[in-house]
DSSP file (Angstrom, degrees, kcal/mol; ACC not computed):
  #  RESIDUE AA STRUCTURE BP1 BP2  ACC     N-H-->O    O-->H-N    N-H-->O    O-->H-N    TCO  KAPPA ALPHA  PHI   PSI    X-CA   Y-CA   Z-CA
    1    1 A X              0   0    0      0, 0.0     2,-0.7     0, 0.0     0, 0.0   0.000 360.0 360.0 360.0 150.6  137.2   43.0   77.9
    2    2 A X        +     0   0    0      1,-0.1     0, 0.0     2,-0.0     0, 0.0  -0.867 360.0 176.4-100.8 127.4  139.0   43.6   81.7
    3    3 A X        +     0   0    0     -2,-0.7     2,-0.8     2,-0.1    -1,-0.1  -0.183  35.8 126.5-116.1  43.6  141.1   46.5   81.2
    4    4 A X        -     0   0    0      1,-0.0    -2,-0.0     0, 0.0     0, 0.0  -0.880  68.4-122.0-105.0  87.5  142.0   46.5   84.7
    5    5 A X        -     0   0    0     -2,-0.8     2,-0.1     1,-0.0    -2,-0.1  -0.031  34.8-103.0 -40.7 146.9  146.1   46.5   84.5
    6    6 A X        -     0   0    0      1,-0.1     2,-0.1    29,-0.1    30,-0.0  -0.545  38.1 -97.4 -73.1 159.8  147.8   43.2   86.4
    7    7 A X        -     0   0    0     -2,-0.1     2,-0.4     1,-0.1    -1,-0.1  -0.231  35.9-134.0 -28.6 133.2  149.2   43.6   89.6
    8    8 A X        -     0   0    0     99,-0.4   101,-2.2    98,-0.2   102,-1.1  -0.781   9.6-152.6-117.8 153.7  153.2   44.0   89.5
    9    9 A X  E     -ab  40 110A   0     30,-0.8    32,-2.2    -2,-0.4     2,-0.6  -0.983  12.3-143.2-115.2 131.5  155.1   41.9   91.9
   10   10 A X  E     -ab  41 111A   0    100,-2.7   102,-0.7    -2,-0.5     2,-0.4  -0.929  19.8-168.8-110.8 102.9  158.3   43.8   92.6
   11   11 A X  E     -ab  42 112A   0     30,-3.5    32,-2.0    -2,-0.6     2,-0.3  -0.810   8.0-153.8-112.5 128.7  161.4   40.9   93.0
   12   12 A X  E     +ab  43 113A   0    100,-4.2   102,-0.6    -2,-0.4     2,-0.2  -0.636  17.4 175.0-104.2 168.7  164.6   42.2   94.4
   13   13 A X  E     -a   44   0A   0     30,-1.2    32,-0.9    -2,-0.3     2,-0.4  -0.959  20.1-144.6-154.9 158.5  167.6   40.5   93.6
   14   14 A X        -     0   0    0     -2,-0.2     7,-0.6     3,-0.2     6,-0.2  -0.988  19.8-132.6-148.1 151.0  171.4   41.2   94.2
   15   15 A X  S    S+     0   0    0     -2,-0.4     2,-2.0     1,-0.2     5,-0.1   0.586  83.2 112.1 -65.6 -11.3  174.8   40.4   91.6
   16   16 A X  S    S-     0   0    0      2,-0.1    -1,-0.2     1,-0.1     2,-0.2   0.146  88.9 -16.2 -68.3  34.9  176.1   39.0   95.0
   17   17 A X  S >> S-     0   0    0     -2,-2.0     3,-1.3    -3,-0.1     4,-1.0  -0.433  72.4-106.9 145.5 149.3  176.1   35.3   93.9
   18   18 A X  H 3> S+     0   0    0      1,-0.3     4,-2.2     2,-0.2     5,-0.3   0.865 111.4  64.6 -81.6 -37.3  174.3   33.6   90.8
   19   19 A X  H 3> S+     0   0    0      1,-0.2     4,-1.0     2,-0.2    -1,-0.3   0.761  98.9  52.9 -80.5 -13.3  171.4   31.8   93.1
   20   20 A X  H <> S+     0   0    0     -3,-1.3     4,-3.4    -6,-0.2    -1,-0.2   0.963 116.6  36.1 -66.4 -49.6  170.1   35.1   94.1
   21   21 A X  H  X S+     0   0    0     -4,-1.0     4,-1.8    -7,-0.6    -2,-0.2   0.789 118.6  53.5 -59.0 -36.8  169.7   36.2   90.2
   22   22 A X  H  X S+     0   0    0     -4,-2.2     4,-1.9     2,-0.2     5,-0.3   0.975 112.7  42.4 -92.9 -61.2  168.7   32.5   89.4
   23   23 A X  H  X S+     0   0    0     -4,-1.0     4,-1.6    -5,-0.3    -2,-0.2   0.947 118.7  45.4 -56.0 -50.3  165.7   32.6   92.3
   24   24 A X  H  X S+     0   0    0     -4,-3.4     4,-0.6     1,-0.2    -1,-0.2   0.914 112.7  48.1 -80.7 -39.3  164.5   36.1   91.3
   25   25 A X  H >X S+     0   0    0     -4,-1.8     4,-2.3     2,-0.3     3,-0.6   0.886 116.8  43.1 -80.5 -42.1  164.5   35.5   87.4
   26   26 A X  H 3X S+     0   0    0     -4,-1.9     4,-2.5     1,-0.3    -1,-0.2   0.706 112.4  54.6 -72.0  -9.0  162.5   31.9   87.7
   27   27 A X  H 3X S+     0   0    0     -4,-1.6     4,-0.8    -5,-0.3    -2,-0.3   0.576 108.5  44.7 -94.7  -6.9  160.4   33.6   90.1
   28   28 A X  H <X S+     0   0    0     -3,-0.6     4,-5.6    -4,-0.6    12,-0.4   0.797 113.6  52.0 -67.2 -63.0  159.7   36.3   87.4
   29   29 A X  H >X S+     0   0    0     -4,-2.3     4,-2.1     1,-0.2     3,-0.6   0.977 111.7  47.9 -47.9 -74.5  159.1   33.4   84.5
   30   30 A X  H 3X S+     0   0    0     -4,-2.5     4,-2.4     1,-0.2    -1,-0.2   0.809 113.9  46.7 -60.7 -37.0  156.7   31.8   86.8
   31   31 A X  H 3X S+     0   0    0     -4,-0.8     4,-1.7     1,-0.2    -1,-0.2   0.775 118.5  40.5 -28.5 -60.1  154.8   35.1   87.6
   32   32 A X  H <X S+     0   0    0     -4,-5.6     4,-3.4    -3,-0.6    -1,-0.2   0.895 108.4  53.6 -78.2 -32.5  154.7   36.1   84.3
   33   33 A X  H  < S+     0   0    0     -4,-2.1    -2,-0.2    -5,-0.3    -1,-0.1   0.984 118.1  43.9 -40.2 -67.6  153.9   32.9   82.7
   34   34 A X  H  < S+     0   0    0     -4,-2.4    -2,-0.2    -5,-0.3    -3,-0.2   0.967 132.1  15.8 -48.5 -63.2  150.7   32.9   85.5
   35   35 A X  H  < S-     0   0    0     -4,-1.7     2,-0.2     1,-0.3    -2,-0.2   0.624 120.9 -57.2 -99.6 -24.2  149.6   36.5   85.1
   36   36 A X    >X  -     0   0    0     -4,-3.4     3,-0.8   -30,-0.0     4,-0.5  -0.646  58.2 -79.1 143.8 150.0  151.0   38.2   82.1
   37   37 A X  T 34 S+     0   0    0     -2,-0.2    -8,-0.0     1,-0.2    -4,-0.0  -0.592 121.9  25.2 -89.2 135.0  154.1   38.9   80.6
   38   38 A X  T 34 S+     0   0    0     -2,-0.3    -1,-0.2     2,-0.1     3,-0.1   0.778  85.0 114.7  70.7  22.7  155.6   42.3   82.7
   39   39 A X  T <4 S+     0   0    0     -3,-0.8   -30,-0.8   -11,-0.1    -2,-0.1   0.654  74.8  51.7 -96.5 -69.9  153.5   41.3   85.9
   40   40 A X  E  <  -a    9   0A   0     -4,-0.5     2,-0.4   -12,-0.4   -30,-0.2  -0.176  68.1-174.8 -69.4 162.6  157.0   40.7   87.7
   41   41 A X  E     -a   10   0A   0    -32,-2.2   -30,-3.5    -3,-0.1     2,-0.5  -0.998  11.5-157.6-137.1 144.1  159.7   43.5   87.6
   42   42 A X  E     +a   11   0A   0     -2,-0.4     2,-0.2   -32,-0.2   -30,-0.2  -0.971  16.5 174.1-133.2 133.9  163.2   42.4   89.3
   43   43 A X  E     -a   12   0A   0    -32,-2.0   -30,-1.2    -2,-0.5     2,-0.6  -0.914  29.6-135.7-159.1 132.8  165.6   44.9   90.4
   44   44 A X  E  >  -a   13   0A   0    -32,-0.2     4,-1.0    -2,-0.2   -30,-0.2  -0.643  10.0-162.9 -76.9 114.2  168.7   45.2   92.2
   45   45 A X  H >> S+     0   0    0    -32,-0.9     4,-2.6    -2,-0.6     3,-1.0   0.997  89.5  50.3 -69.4 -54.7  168.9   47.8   94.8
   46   46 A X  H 3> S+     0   0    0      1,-0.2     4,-0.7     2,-0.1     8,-0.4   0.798 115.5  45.7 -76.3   7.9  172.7   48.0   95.2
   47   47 A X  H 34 S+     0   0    0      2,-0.1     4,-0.4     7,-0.1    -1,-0.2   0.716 120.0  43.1 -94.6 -14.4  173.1   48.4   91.2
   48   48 A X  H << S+     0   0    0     -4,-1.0     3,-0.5    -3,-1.0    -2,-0.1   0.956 122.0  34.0 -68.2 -71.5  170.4   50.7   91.2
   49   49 A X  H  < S+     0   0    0     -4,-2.6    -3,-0.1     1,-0.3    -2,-0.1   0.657 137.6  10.0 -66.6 -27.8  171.3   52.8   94.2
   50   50 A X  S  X S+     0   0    0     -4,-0.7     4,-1.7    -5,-0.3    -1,-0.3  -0.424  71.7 169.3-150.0  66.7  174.9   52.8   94.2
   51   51 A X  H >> S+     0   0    0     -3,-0.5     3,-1.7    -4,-0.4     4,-1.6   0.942  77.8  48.1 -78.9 -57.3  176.3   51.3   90.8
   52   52 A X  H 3> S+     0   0    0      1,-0.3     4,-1.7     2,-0.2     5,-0.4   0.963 114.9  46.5 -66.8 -55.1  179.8   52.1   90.9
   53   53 A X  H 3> S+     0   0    0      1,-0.2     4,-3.8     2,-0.2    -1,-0.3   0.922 109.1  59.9 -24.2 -51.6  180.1   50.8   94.4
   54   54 A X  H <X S+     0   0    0     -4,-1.7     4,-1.4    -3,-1.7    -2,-0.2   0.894  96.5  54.1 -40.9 -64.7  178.4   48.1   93.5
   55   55 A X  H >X S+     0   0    0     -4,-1.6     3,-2.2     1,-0.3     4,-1.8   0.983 111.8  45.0 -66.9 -49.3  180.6   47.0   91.0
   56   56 A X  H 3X S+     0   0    0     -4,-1.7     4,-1.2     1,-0.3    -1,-0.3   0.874 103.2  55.7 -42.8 -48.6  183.3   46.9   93.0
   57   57 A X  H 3X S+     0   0    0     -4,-3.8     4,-0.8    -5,-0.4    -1,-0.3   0.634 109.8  57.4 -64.8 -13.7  182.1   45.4   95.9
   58   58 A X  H XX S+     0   0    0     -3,-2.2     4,-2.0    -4,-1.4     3,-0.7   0.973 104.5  48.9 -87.3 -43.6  181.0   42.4   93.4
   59   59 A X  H 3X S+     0   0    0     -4,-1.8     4,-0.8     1,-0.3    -2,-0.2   0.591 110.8  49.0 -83.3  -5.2  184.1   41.9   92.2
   60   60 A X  H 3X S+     0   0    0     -4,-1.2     4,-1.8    -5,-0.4    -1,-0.3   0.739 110.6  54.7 -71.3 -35.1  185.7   41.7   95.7
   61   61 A X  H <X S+     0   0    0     -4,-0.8     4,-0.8    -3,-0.7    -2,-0.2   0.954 107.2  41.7 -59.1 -62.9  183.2   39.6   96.4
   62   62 A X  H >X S+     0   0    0     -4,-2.0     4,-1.8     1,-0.2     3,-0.9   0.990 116.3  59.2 -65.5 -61.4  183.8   36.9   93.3
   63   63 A X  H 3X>S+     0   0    0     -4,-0.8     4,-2.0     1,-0.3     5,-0.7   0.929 108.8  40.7 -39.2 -47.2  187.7   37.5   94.4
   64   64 A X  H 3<5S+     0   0    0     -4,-1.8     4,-0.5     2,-0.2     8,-0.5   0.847 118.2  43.2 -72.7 -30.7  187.0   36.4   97.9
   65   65 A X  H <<5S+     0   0    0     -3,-0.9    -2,-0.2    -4,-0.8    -1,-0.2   0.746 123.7  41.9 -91.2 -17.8  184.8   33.4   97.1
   66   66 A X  H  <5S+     0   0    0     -4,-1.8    -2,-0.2    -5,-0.1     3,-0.2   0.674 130.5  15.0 -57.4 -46.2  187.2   32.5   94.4
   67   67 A X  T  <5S+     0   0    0     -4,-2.0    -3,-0.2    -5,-0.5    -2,-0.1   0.392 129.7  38.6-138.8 -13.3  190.7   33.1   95.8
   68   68 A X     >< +     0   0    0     -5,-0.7     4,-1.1    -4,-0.5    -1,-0.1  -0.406  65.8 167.7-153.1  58.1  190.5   33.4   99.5
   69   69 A X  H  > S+     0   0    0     -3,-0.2     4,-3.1     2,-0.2     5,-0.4   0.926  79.5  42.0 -12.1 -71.7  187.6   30.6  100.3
   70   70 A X  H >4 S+     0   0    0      1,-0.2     3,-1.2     2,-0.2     4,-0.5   0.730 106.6  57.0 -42.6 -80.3  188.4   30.7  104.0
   71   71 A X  H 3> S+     0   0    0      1,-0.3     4,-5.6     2,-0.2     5,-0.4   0.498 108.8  47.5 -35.9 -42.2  188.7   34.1  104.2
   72   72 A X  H 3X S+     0   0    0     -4,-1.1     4,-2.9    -8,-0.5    -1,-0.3   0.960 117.1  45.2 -56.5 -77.7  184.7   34.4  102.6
   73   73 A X  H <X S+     0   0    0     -4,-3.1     4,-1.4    -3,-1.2    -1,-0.3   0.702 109.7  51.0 -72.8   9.6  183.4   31.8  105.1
   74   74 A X  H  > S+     0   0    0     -4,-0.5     4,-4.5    -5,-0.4    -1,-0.2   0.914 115.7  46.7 -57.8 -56.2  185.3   33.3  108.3
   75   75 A X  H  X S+     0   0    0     -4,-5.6     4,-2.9     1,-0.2     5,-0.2   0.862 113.5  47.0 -50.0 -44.1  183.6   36.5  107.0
   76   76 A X  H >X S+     0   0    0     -4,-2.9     4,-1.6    -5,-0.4     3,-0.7   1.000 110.3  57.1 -62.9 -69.9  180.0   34.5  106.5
   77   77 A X  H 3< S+     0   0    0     -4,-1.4     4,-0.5     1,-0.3     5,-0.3   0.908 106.3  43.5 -48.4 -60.4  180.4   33.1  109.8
   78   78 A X  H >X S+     0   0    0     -4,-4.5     4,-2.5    -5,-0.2     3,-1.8   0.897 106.7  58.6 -33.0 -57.7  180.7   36.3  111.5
   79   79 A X  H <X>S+     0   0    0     -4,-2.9     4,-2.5    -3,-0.7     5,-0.5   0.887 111.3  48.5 -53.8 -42.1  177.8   38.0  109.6
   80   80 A X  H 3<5S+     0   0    0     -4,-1.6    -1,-0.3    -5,-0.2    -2,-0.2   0.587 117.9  35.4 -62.0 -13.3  175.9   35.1  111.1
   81   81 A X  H <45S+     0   0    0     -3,-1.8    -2,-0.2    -4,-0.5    -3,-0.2   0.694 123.7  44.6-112.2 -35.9  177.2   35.3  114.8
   82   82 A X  H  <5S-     0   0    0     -4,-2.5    -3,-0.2    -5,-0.3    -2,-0.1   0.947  82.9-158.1 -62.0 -56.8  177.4   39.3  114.8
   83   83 A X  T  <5 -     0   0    0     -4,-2.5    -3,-0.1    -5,-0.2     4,-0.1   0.927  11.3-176.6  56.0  82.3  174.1   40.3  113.1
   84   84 A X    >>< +     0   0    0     -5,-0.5     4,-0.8     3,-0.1     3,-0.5   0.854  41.2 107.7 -71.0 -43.3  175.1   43.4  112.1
   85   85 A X  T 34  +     0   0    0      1,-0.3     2,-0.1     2,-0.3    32,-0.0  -0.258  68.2  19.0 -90.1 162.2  171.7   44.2  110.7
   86   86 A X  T >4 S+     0   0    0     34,-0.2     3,-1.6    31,-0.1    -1,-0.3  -0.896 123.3  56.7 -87.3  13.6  169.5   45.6  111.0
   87   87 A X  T <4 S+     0   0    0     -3,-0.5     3,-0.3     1,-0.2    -2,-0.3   0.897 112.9  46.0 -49.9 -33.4  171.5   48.0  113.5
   88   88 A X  T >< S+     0   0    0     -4,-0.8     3,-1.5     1,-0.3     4,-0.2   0.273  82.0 101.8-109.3   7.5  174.2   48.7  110.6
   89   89 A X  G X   +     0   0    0     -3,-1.6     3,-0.5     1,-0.2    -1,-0.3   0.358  53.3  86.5 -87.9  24.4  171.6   49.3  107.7
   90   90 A X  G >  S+     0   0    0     -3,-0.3     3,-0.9     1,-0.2    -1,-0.2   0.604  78.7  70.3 -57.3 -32.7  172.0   53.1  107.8
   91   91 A X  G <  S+     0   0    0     -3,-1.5     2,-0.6     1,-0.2     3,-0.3   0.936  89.1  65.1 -56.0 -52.7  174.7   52.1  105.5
   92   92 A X  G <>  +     0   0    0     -3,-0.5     4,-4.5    -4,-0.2     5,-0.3   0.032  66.5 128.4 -26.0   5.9  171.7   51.3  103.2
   93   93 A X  H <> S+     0   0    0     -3,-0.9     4,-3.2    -2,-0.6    -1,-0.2   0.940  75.0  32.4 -49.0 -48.9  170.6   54.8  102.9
   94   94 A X  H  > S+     0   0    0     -3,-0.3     4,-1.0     2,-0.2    -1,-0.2   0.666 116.2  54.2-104.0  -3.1  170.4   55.2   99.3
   95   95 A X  H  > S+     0   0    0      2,-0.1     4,-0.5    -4,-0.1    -1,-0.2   0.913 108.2  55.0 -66.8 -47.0  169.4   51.7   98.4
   96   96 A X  H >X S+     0   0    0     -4,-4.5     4,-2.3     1,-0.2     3,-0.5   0.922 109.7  50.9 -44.2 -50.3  166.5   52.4  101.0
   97   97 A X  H 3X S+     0   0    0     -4,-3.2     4,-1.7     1,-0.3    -1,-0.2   0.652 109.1  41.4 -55.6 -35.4  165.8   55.3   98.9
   98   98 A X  H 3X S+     0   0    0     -4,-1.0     4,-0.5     2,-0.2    -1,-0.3   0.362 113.6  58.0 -96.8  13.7  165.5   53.8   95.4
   99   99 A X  H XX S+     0   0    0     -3,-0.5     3,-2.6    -4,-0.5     4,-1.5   0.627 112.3  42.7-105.0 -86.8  163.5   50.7   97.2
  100  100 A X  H 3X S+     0   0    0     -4,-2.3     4,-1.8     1,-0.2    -2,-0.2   0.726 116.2  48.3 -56.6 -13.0  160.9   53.4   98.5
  101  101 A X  H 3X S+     0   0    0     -4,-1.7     4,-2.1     1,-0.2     5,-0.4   0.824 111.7  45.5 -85.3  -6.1  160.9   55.1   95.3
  102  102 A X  H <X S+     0   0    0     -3,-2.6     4,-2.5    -4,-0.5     5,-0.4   0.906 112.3  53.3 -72.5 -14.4  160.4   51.9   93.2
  103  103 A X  H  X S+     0   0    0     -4,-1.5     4,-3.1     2,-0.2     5,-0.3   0.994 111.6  48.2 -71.2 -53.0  157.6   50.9   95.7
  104  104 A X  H  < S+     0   0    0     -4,-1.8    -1,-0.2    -5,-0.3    -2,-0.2   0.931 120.3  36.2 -30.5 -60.8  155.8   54.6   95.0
  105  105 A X  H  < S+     0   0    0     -4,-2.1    -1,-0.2     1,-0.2    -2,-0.2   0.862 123.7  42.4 -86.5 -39.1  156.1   54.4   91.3
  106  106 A X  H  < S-     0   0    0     -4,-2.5    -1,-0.2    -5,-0.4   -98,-0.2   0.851  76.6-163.6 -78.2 -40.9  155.4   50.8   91.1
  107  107 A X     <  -     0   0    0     -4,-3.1   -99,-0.4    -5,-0.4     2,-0.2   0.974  25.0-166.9  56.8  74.9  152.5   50.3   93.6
  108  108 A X        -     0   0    0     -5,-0.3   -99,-0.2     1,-0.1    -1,-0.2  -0.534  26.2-133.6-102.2 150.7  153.2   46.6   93.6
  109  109 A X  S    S-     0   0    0   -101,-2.2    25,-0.5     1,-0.2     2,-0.2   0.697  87.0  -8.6 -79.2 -12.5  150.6   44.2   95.1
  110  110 A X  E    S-b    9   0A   0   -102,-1.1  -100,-2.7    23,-0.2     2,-0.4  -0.976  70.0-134.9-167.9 154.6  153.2   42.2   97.1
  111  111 A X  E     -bc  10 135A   0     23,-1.2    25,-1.1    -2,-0.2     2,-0.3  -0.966  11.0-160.0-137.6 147.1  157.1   42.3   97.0
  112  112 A X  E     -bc  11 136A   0   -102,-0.7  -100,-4.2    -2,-0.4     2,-0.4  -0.705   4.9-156.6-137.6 135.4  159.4   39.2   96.9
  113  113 A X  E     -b   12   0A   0     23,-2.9    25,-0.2    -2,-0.3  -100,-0.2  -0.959  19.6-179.9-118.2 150.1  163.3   39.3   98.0
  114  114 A X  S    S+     0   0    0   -102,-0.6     2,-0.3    -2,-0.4  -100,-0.2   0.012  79.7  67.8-129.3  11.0  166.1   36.5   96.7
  115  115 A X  S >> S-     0   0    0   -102,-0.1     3,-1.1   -95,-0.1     4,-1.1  -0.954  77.2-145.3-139.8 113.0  168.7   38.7   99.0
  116  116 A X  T 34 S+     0   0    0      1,-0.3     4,-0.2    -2,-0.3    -1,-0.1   0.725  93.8  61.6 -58.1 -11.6  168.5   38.8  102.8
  117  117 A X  T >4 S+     0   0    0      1,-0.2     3,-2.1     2,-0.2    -1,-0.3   0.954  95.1  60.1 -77.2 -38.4  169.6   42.2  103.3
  118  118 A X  G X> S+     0   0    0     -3,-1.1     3,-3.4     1,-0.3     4,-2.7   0.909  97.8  63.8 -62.6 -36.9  166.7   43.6  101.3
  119  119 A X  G 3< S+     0   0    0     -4,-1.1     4,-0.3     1,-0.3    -1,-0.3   0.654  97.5  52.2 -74.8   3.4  164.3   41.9  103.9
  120  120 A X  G <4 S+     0   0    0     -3,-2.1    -1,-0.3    -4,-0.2   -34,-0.2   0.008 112.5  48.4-116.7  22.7  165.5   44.0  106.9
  121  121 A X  T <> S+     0   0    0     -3,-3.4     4,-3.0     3,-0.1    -2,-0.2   0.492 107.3  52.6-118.7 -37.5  164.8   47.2  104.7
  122  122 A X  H  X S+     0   0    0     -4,-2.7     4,-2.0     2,-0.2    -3,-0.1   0.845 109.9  50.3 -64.2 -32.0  161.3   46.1  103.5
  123  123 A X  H  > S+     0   0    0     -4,-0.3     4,-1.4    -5,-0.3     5,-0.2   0.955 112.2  44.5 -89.0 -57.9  160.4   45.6  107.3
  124  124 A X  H >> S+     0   0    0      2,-0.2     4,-1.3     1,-0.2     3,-1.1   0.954 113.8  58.2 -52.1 -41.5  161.9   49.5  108.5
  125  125 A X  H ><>S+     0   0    0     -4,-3.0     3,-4.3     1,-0.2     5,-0.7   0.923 111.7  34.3 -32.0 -81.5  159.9   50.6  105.2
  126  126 A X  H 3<5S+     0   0    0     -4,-2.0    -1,-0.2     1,-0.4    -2,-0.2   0.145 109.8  68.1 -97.9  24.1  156.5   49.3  106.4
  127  127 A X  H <<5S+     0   0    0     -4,-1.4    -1,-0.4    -3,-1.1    -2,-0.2   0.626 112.5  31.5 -48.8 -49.2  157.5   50.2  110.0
  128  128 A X  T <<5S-     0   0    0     -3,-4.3    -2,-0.2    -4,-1.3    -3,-0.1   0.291 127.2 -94.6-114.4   5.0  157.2   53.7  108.9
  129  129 A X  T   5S+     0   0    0     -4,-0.4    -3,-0.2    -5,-0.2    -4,-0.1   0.707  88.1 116.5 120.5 -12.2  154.6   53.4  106.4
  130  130 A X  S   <S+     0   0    0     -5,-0.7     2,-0.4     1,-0.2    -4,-0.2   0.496  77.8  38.6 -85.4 -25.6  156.2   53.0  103.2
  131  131 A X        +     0   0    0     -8,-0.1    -1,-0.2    -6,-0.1    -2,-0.2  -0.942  43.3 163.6-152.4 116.5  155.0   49.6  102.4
  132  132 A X        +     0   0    0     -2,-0.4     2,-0.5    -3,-0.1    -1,-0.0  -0.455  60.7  91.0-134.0  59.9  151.5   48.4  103.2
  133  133 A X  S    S-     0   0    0    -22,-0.0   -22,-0.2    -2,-0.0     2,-0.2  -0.991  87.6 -92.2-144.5 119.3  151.9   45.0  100.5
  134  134 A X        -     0   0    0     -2,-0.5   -23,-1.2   -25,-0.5     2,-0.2  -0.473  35.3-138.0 -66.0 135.6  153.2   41.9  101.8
  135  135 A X  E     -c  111   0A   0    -25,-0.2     2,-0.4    -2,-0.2   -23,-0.2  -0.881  11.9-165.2 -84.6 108.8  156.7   40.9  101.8
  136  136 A X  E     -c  112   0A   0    -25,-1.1   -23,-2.9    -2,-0.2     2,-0.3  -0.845   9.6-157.4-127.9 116.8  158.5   37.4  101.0
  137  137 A X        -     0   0    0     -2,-0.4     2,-0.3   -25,-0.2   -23,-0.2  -0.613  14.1-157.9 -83.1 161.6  162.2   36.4  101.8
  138  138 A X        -     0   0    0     -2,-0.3     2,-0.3   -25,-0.2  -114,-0.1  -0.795  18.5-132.8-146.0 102.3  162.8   33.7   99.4
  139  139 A X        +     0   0    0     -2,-0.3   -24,-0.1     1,-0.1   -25,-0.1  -0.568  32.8 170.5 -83.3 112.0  165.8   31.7  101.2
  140  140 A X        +     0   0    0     -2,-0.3    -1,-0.1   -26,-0.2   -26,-0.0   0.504  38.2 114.8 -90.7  -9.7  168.6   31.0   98.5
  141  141 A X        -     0   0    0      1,-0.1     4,-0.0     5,-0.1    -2,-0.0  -0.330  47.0-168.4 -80.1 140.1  171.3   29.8  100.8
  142  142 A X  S    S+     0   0    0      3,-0.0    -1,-0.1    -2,-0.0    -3,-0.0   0.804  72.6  25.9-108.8 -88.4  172.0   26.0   99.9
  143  143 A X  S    S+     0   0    0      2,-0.1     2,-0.2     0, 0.0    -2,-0.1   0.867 129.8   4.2 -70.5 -59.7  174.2   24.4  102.8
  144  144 A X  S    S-     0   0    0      0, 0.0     2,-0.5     0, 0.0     0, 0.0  -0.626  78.9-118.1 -96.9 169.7  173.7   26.4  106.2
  145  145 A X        -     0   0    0     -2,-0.2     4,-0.1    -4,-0.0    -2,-0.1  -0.906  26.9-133.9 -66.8  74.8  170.9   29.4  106.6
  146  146 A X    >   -     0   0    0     -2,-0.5     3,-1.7     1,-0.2    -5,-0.1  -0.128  16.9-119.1 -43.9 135.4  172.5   32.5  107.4
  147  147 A X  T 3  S+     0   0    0      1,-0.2    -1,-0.2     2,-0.2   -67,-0.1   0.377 102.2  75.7 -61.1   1.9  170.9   34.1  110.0
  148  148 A X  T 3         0   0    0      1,-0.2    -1,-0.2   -65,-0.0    -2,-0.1   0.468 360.0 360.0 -76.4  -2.5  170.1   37.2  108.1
  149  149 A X    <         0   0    0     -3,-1.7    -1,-0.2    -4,-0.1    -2,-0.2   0.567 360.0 360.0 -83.5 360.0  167.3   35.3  106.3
């Protein structure tokens, strides 16, 4: 008998729109279904890192794509011409923080993102050392690409 625990795949995910949460949860199903029930683990950094923030900033969010359409895709258009990132991810401090401690505790053999901001955190991580597992955007955006993927 192999008593050699599976490999955890660590899928990040963010409440910011149903098709990230919908990417990262079938990409969990297929994982485990292939490897073992509990080989993927999906977690949301900014519910993690900053919940009460969080919630707000989702329900501005659904307000904006909901009730002020333009307004959402001026603001998506911008994020795409601006690139804030990854200059502005300092803002990210304590998501960065619970992402290197899930990486520690988890020791995952590869980690998979369904939210583009997470992929410009994963990269300063294994810039500095933090993360020596390969890394996967998994692009959710259905009509254009934002250019944060």
């Amino acid at each position: 008998m192999n008593t050699t625990p599976a490999a955890r795949i660590l899928i990040l995910t963010a409440g910011y729109g149903e098709g990230h949460n919908a990417a990262a949860r079938n990409l969990a199903a297929a994982i485990d279904a292939q490897a073992g029930a509990g080989t993927a683990r999906l977690a949301d950094l900014f519910a993690l890192g900053s919940p009460r923030l969080n919630i707000f900033t989702r329900r501005a969010y659904l307000a904006a794509i909901n009730h002020t359409p333009r307004l959402w895709s001026a603001f998506f258009g911008w994020i795409d011409r601006a690139r804030p990132l990854p200059r502005h991810l300092w803002l990210l401090r304590r998501e960065q923080a619970v992402l290197a401690q899930l990486i520690r505790d988890l020791a995952p053999a590869a980690v998979c993102s369904t939210y583009p901001v997470y992929g410009f955190m994963l990269d300063r991580l294994a810039a500095t050392g933090g993360l020596r597992v390969p890394h996967y955007n998994i692009v959710t955006d259905s009509i254009s690409i934002n250019s944060l993927w």
